[in-house]
C-alpha positions in Angstrom: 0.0 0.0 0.0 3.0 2.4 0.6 4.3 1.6 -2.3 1.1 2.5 -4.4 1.0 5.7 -2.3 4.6 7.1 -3.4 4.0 6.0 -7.4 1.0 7.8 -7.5 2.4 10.9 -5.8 5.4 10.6 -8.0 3.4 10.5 -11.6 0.5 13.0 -10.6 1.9 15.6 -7.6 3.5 18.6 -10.3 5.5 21.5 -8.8 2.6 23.3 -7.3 2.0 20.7 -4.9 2.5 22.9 -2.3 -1.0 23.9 -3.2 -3.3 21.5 -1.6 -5.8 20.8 0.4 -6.7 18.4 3.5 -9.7 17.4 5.5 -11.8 14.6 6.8 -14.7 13.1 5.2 -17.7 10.5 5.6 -17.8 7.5 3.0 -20.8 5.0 2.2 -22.4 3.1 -0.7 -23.6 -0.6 -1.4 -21.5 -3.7 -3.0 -23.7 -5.8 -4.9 -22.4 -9.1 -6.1 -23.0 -11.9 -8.1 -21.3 -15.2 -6.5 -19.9 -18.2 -8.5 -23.0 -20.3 -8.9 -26.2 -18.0 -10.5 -28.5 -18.5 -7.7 -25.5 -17.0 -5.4 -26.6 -13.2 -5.1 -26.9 -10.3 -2.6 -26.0 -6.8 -1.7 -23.9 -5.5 1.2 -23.7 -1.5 2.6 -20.9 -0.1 4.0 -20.4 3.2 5.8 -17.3 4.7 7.3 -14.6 7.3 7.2 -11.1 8.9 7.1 -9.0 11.7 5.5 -9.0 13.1 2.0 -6.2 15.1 0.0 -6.7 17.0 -3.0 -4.3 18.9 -5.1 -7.0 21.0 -6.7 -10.1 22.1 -4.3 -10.1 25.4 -5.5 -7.5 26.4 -8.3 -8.5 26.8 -12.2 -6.4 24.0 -12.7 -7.9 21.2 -15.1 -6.4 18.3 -13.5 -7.1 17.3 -10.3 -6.1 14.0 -8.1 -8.1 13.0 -5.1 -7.3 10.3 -2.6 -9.4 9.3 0.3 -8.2 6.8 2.8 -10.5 5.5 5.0 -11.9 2.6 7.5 -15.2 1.3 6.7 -17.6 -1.2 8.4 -19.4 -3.9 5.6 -22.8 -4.6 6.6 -23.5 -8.3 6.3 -26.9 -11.2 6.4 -27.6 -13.0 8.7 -29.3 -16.8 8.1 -32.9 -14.5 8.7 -32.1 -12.5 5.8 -32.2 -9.3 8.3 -29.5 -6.7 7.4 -27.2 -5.3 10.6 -23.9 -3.9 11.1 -21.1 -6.9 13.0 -19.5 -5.6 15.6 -16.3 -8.0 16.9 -14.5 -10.8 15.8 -17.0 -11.0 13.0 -16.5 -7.8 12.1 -15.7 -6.8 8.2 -12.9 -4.2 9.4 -11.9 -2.8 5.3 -9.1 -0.4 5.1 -9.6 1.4 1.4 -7.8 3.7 -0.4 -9.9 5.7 -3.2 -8.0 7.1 -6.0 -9.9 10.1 -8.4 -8.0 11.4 -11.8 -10.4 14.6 -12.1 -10.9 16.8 -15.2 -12.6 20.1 -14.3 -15.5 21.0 -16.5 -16.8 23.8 -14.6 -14.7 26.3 -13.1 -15.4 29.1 -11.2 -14.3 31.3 -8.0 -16.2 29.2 -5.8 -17.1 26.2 -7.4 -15.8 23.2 -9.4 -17.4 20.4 -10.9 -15.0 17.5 -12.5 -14.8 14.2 -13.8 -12.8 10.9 -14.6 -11.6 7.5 -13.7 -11.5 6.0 -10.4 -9.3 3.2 -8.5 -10.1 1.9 -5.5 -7.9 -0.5 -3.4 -9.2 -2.3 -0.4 -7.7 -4.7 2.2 -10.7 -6.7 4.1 -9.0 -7.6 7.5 -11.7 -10.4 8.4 -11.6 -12.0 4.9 -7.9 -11.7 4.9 -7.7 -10.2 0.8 -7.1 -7.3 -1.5 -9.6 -5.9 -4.1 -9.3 -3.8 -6.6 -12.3 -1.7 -8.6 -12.4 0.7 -11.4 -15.0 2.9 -11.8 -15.7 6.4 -12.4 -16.0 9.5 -10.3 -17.4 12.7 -10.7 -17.2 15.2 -7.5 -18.3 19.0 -6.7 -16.5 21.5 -4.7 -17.7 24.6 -3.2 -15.5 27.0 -1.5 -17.1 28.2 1.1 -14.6 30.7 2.7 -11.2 31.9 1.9 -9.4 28.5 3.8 -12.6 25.7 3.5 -13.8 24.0 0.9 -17.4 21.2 0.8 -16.7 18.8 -1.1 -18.9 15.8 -2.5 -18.3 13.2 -5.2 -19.7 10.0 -5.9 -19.4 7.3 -8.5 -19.0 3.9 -9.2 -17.0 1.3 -9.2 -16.4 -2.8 -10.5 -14.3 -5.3 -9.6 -13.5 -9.3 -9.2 -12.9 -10.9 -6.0 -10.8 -14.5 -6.3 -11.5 -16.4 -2.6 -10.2 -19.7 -2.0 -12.4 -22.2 -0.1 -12.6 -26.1 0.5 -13.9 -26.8 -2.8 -11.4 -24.7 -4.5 -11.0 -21.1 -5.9 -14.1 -18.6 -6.1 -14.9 -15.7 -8.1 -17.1 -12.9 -7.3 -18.2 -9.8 -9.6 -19.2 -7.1 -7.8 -20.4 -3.3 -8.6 -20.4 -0.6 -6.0 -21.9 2.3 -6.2 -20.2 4.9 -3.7 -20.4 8.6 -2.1 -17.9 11.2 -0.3 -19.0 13.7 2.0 -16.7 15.7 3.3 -14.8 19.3 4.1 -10.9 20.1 3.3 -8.9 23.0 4.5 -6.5 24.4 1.9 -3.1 25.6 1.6 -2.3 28.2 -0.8 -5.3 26.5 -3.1 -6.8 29.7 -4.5 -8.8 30.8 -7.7 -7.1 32.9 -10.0 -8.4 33.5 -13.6 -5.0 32.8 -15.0 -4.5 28.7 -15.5 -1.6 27.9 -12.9 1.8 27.0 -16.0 0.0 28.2 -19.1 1.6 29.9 -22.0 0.9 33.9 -20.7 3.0 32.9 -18.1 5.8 31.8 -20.1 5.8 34.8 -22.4 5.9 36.6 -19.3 9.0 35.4 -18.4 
């Protein structure tokens, strides 16, 4: 997980990273999966939460990266069929770490809307595996004072699960549709009409 951490810092985090904003956020959505044999199906919700960092809450920048890590608790069946939340050793404990490539379409002093692919890695510490999904993510920002930006985006995502059990290996598709509540204080992430590197400034120099 480090190591995914520093190459994606590495590829995406330009020279103005010192632009950037923080904050906490509230995570939830639903996995819905479809198990090996057809008549294997069902639907799980999760809720949790955890910090966010953004390199573009506020700028008129057109690229944007967004990564949330957080904790989340997956809501399981029981043999009545009744949905609840586990609490102890049967507990889903899932560390994820969410990955947005935005594309700003809209923006303005105090608001940005934007766009694009989505990676999601998740360790399940009951389960004891990884999973990865791609998806798609679009997210809105509003600045709401000079420091503090809202932010909300949602998408969602697919992936395959591979579980190994007494019979032999397991595959599960699953699609999960997600949402990010949350606020981010920035540093030095402001609006300016000028694009941050483009050619004026060049021509300037």
């Amino acid at each position: 997980m480090k190591k995914i951490i520093l190459i994606i810092l590495l590829l995406f985090i330009t020279k103005e990273m010192y632009a950037i904003g923080l904050g906490v956020h509230l995570t939830g959505g639903s996995s819905i999966y479809r198990g090996y044999n057809e008549n294997e199906y069902g639907d799980r919700f999760f809720i949790g939460a955890g910090v966010t960092l953004d390199t573009t809450a506020a700028m008129n920048n057109l690229f944007n990266y967004r990564m949330h890590l957080d904790y989340t608790n997956l809501q399981r069946k029981n043999y009545l069929h009744e949905k609840q939340f586990y609490v102890g050793k049967e507990n889903h404990n899932i560390l994820n770490m969410q990955n947005s490539f935005g594309f700003g379409i809209v923006r303005l002093q105090n608001f940005r809307f934007w766009l694009g692919p989505h990676v999601h890695f998740s360790y399940d510490f009951y389960d004891k595996h990884f999973g990865t999904n791609l998806g798609l993510a679009l997210g809105f920002n509003y600045n709401m004072a000079k420091l503090i930006t809202l932010s909300l985006d949602c998408g969602a995502r697919v992936g395959l699960l591979e579980w190994n059990t007494g019979s032999g290996k397991k595959y599960t598709a699953r699609v999960e549709p997600f949402v990010n509540l949350g606020i981010l204080f920035r540093v030095k992430d402001e609006y300016t009409n000028e694009k941050v590197g483009n050619d004026s400034d060049k021509s300037e120099k």
